[in-house]
C-alpha positions, -999 to +999 in steps of 0.1 A: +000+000+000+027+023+007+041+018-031+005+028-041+015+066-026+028+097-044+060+107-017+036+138-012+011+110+001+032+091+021+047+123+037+011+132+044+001+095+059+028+099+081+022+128+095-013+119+101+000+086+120+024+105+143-005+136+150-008+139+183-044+147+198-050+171+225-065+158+252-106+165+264-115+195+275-111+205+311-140+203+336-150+238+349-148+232+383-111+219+378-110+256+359-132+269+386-108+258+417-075+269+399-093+308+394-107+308+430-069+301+444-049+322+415-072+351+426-074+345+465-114+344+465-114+314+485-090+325+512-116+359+511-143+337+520-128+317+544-123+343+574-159+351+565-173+316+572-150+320+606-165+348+620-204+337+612-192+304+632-172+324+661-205+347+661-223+312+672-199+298+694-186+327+715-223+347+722-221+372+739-181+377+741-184+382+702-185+420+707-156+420+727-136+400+705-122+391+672-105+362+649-076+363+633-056+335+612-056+296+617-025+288+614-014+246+622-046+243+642-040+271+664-067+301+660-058+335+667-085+355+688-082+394+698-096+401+729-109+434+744-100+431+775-080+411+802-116+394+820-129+382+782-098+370+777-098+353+811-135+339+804-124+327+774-095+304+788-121+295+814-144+280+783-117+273+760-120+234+757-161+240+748-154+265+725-130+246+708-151+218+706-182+237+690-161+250+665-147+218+652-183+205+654-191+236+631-161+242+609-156+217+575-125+205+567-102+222+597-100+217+631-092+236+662-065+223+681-061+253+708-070+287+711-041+319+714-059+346+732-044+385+730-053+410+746-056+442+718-077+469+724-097+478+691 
């Protein structure tokens, strides 16, 4: 068969054989999850999330206090003043628990209270 060919033909056949196909079309949430992290939107929404739960958890200390970063299990919270903070460390162990009962995906391992007024 390859006698049959013109050389223009064979070089032609050839290239077909060795073409190399792209491959199927990404999903969009593959797209969707590469955008969200190139642009920061998720780590936007996540402090978010964390003060609707610390709202929940800490009640009526939520006024005098604030969240800051998890960072390896260990959440930052600004406090107000010295007795929040000392109420806080009184109730440390619940709140921590509620939160990991609330929170996907991350959990709570302590608490590092500050004393900042804001």
């Amino acid at each position: 068969m390859a006698n049959d060919l013109t050389p223009d033909e064979q070089r032609f056949d050839d290239l077909r054989k060795r073409q190399r196909f792209s491959s199927v079309t990404p999903r969009i949430d593959s797209i969707l999850s590469r955008l969200m992290a190139k642009t920061g939107y998720s780590r936007v929404k996540a402090p978010n999330a964390l003060d609707e739960i610390w709202a929940d958890v800490a009640g009526p200390l939520v006024s005098a206090t604030k969240t800051g970063n998890i960072r390896r299990g260990v959440l930052d919270v600004i406090c107000k003043n010295s007795a929040v903070m000392q109420e806080l460390t009184f109730q440390k162990q619940m709140v921590i628990q509620q939160l990991n009962a609330k929170l996907d995906g991350q959990k709570i391992k302590d608490l590092k209270l500050r004393v900042v007024d804001f």
